[in-house]
C-alpha positions as CSV (number, residue, x, y, z in Angstrom):
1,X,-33.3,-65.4,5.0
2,X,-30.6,-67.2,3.5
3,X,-29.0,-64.8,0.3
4,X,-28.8,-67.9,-2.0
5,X,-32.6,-68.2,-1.6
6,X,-33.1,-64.2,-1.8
7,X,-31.3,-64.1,-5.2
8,X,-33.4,-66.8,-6.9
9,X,-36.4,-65.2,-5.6
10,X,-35.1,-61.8,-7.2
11,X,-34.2,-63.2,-10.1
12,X,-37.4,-65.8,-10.4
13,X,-39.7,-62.3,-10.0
14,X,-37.6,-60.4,-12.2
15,X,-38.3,-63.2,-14.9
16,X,-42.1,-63.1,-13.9
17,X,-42.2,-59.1,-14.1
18,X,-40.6,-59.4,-17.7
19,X,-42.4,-62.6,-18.8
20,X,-45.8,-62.4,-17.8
21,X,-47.0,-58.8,-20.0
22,X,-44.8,-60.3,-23.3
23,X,-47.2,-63.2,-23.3
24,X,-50.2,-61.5,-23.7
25,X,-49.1,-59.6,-26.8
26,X,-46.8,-62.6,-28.4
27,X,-46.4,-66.5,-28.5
28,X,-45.9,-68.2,-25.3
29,X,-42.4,-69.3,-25.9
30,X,-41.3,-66.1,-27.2
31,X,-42.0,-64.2,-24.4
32,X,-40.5,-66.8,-22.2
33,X,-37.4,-66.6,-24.3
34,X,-37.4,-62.8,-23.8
35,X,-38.5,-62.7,-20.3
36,X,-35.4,-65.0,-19.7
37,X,-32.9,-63.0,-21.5
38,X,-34.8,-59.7,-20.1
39,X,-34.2,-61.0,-16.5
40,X,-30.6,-62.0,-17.2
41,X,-29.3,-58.7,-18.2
42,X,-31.4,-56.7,-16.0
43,X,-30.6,-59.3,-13.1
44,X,-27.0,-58.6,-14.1
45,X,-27.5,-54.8,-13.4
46,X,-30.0,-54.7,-10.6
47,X,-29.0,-57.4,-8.4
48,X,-25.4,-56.8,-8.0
49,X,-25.9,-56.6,-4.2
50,X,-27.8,-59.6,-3.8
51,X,-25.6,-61.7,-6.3
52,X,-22.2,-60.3,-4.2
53,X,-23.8,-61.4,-0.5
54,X,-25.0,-64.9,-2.1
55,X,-21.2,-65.6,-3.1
56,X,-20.0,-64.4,0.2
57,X,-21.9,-67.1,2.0
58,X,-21.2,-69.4,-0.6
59,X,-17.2,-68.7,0.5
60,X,-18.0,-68.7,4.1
61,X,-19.8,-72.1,4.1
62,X,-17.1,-73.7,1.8
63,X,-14.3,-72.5,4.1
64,X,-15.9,-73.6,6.8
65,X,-16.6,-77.2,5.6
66,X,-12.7,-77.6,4.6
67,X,-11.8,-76.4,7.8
68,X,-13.8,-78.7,9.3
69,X,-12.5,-81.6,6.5
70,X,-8.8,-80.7,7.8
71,X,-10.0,-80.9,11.4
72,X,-11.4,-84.5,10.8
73,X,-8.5,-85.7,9.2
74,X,-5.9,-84.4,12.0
75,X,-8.1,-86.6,14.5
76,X,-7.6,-89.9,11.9
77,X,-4.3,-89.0,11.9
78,X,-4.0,-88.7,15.0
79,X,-2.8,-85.4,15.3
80,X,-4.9,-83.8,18.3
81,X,-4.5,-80.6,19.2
82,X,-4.9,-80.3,23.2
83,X,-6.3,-77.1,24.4
């Protein structure tokens, strides 16, 4: 599973987890206020391995799409490299 997609999911359950048992004993808006912050720290803490593979494939896809920008512009410019 793609890690951007497994941190949000952490992160959306961590919320839940925190959110969900606040709202019984308080208003609404409170407890999603506190779930919010709740998950944010805790997220912080917890999900330091998630959060660090996430940015790696973040990197990898960016490098890849500007290696593949500088490809495209070497063939406009004419520059092929013959292999």
């Amino acid at each position: 599973m793609n890690p951007v997609v497994k941190y949000f999911l952490a992160r959306l359950a961590l919320f839940a987890v925190i959110a969900t048992p606040l709202s019984f004993f308080m208003n609404l808006w409170l407890a999603l206020a506190l779930g919010l912050i709740g998950s944010m720290v805790i997220g912080f803490l917890m999900l330091r391995g998630h959060r660090e593979a996430m940015i790696d494939h973040i990197d990898a896809a960016v490098k890849r799409r500007s290696e593949e920008k500088q490809r495209l512009r070497a063939e406009l410019a004419g520059e092929t490299d013959t292999e």
